[in-house]
C-alpha positions as CSV (number, residue, x, y, z in Angstrom):
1,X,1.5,46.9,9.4
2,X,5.2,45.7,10.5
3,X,3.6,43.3,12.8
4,X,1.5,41.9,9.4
5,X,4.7,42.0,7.2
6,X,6.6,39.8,9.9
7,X,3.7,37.5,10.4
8,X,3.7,37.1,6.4
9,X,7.1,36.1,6.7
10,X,7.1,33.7,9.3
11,X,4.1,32.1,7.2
12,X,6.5,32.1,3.9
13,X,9.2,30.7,5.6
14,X,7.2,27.6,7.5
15,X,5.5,26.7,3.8
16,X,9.1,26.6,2.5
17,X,10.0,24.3,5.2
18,X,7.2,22.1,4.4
19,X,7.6,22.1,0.4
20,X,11.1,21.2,1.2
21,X,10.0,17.9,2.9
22,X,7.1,17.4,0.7
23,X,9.4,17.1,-2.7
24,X,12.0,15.0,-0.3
25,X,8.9,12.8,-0.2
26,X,8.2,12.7,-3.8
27,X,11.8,12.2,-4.9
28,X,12.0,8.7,-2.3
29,X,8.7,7.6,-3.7
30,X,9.8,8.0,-7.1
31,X,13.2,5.9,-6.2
32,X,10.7,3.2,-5.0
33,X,8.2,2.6,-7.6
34,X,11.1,2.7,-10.3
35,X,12.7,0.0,-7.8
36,X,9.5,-1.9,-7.3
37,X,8.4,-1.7,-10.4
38,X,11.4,-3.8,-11.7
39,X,10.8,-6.3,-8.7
40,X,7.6,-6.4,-10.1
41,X,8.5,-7.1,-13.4
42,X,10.7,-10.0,-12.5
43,X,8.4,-11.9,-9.9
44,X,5.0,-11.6,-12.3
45,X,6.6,-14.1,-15.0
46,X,8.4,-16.5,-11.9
47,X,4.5,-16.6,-10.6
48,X,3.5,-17.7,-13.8
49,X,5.4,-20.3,-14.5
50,X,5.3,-21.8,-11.2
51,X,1.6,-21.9,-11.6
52,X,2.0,-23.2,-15.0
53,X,3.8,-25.9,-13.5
54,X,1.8,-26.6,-10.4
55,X,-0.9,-27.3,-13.2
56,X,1.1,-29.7,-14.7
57,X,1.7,-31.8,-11.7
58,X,-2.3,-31.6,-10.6
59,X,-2.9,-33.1,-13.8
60,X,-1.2,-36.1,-12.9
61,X,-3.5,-36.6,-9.9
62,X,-5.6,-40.1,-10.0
63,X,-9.0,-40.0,-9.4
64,X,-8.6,-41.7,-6.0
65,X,-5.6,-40.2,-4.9
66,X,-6.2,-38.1,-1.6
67,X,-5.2,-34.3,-2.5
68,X,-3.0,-32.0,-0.9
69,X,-4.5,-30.4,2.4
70,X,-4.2,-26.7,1.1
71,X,-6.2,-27.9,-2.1
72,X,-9.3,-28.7,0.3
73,X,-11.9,-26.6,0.5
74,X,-12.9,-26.1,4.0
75,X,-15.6,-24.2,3.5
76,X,-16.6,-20.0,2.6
77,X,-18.3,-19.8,6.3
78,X,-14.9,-19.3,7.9
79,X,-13.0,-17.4,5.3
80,X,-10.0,-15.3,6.1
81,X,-9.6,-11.6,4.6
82,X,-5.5,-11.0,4.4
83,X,-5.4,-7.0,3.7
84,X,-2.6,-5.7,2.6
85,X,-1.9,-2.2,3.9
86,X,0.3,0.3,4.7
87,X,2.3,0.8,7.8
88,X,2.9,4.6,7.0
89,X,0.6,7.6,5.9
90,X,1.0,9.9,3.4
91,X,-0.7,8.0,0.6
92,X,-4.5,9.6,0.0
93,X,-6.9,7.1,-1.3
94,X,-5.0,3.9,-0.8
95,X,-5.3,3.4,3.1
96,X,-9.2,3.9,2.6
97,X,-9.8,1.7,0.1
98,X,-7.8,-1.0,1.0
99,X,-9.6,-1.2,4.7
100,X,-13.1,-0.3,3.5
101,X,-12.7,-2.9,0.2
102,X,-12.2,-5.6,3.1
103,X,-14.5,-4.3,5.6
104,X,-17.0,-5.2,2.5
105,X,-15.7,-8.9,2.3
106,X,-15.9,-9.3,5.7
107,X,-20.1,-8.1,5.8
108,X,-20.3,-10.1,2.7
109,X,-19.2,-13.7,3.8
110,X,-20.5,-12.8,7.8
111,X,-20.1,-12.6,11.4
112,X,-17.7,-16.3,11.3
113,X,-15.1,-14.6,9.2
114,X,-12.1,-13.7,10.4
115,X,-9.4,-10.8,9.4
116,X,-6.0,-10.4,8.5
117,X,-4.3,-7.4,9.3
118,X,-1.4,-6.1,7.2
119,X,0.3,-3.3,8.1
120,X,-0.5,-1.1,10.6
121,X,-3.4,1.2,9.4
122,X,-5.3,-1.6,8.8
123,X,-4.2,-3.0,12.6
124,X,-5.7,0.5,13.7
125,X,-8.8,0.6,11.7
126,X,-10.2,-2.8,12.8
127,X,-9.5,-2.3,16.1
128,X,-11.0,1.3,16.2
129,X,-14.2,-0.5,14.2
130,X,-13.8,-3.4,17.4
131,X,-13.2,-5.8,14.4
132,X,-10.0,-7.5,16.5
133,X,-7.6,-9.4,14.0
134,X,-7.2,-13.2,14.1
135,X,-3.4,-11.7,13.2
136,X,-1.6,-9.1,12.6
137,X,1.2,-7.8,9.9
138,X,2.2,-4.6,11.3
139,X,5.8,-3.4,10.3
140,X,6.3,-7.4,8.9
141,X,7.2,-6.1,5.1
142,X,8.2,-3.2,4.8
143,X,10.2,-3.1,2.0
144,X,8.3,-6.2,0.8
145,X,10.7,-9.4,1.0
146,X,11.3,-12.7,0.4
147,X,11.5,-14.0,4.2
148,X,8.5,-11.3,5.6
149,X,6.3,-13.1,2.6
150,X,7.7,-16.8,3.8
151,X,7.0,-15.7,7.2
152,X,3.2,-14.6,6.5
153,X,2.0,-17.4,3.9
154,X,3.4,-20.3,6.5
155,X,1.3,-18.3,9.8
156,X,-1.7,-18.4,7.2
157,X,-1.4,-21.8,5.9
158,X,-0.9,-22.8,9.4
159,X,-4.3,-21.5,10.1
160,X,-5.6,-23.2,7.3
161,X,-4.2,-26.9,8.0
162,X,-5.3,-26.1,11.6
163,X,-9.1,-26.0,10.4
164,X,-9.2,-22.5,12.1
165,X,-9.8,-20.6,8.6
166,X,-11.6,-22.4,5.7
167,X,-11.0,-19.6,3.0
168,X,-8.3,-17.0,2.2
169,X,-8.5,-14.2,0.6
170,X,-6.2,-11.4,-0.2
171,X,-7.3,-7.8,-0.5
172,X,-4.3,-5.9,-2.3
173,X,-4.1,-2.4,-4.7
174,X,-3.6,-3.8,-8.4
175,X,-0.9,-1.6,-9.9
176,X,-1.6,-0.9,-13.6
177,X,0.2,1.8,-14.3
178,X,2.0,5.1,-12.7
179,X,-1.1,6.8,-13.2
180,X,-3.6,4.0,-12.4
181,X,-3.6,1.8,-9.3
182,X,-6.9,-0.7,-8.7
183,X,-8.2,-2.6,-5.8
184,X,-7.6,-6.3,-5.9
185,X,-9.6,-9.2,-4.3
186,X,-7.5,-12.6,-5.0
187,X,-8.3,-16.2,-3.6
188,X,-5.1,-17.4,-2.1
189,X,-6.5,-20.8,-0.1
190,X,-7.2,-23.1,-1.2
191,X,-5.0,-23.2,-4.0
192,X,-7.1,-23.9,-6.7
193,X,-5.6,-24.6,-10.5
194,X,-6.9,-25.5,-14.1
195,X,-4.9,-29.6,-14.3
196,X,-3.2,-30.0,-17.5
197,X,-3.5,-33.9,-18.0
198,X,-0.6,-34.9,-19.8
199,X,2.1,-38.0,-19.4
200,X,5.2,-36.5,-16.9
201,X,8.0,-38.2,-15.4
202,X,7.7,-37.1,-11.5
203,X,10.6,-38.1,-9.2
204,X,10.4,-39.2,-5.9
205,X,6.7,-39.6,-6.2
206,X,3.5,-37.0,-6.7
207,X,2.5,-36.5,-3.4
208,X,6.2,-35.2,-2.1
209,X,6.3,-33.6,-5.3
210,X,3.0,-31.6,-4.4
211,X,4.2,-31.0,-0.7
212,X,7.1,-29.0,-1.9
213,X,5.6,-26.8,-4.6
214,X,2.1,-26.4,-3.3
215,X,3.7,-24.2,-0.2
216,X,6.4,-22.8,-2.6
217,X,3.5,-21.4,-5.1
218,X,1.6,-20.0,-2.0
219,X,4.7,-17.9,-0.8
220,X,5.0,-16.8,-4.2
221,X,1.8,-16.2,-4.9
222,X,1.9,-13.9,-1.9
223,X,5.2,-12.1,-2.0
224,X,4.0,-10.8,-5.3
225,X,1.0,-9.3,-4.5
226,X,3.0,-7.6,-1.5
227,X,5.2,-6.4,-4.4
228,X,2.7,-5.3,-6.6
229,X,0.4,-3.5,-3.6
230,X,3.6,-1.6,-2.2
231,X,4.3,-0.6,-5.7
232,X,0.8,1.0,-6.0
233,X,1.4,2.7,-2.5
234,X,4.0,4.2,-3.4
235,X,3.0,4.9,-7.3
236,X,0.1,6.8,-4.6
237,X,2.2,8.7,-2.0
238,X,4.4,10.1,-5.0
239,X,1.4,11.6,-6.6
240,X,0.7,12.7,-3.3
241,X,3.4,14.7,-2.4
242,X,3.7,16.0,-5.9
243,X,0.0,17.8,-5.3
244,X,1.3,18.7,-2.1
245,X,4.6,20.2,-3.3
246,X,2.4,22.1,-6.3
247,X,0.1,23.4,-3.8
248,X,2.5,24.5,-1.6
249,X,4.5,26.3,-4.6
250,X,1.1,28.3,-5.6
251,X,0.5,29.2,-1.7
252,X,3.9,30.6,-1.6
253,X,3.5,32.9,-4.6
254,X,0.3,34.1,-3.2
255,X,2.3,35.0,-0.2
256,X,5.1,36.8,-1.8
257,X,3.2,38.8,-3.5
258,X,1.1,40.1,-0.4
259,X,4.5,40.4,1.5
260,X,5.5,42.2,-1.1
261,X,2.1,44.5,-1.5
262,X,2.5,44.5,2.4
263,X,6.2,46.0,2.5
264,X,5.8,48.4,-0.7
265,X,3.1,50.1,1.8
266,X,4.7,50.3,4.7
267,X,7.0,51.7,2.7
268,X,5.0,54.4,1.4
269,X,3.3,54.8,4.7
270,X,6.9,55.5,6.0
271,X,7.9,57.9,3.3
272,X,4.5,60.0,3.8
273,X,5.5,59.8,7.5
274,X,8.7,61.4,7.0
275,X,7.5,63.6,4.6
276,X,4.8,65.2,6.6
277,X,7.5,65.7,9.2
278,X,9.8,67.0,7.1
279,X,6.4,69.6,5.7
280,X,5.9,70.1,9.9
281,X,9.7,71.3,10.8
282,X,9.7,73.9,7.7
283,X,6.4,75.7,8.4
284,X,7.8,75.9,12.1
């Protein structure tokens, strides 16, 4: 019985340990998404207008004028599936999804198209699959920046100039709320945008103007669907660890009270032990 007692223990004191760690977890996650989530709220509308304005300028295209090498269409037979995934664990559903959702794009368009890896799980499943990456993200934004989304959208409109893809598209986690979080497929190459004819003064000249923004609404475009899936990875993990801290609560009640069943008889056991001895000495 002592032996079961101690091993109780033991049991209570390493589920302690873990809901400890598990509602650290949940506290940083929370800190994240309420960061993120105002990141979020600040890139979505720059995004916007930037596209706004992109179709502004495309509206002042002539018919004969050459257009901008990412606005080409290089064809769906060499398309490019960015995934956007998580470099850590700890966040249920989202790894799964995010690397199955592409492993779907990938089957769809066929055996010429090529795939992106972000983050580390997705590095791993590919490879495991013997799927091997045209490139890999792995640790490249995590937190999501500025300069790690710069860095990724020039490597894949690199590509894309290059001939080597034809098509890019981005598979992300669409964050709609705390509560809800939905997979994303986006087209990110070529850019492609609604013109808005209309009379504009553009200074030097179209075609520069078009060279700088094109590229600038690319990164953009990118960096905030990095923001938005990290959001929805953590929105994800902080559920997670608040199931896990829950469950770990409702094991440790279970526990205490069969410790505590445990100890009130080896209690009893003891007294009847001494008792009986006690009975034993007097009738001697």
């Amino acid at each position: 019985m002592a032996q079961y007692v101690r091993a109780i223990k033991s049991r209570i004191s390493n589920i302690e340990g873990i809901a400890k760690i598990t509602n650290a977890m949940n506290a940083i996650a929370m800190t994240k998404v309420m960061r993120l989530k105002r990141r979020l709220a600040g890139v979505g509308p720059y995004v916007d207008d930037l596209e706004e304005f992109t179709r502004r300028l495309a509206g002042q295209r002539t018919s004969d004028a050459a257009p901008h090498p990412l606005m080409i269409d290089r064809g769906a037979d060499r398309t490019a599936i960015l995934v956007l995934n998580s470099d850590r664990g700890y966040c249920e559903r989202y790894k799964g999804e995010l690397n199955h959702a592409a492993e779907s794009e990938l089957e769809a368009v066929g055996p010429s198209a090529r795939i992106l890896a972000g983050g580390e799980k997705a590095c791993a499943y590919f490879v495991r699959r013997g799927i091997e990456p045209l490139r890999s993200y792995a640790n490249a934004y995590e937190p999501p920046t500025w300069e790690a989304a710069v860095r990724i959208a020039n490597d894949v409109m690199q590509l894309y100039e290059q001939g080597e893809i034809g098509r890019v598209k981005v598979v992300y986690m669409r964050f709609a709320s705390d509560l809800l979080q939905k997979l994303g497929v986006v087209d990110l190459l070529p850019v492609v945008v609604r013109a808005e004819p209309g009379e504009a003064l553009v200074e030097p000249d179209l075609a520069t103007a078009l060279a700088e923004i094109l590229p600038l609404f690319v990164r953009a475009k990118l960096y905030a669907l990095m923001v938005e899936t990290k959001t929805s990875e953590e929105a994800i993990r902080r559920r997670a660890m608040k199931s896990a801290t829950d469950n770990a609560e409702e094991l440790l009640g279970t526990l205490r009270r069969s410790y505590n069943r445990a100890r009130q008889q080896s209690i009893t056991r003891e007294i009847a032990d001494i008792i009986g001895g006690t009975e034993a000495l007097r009738k001697t």
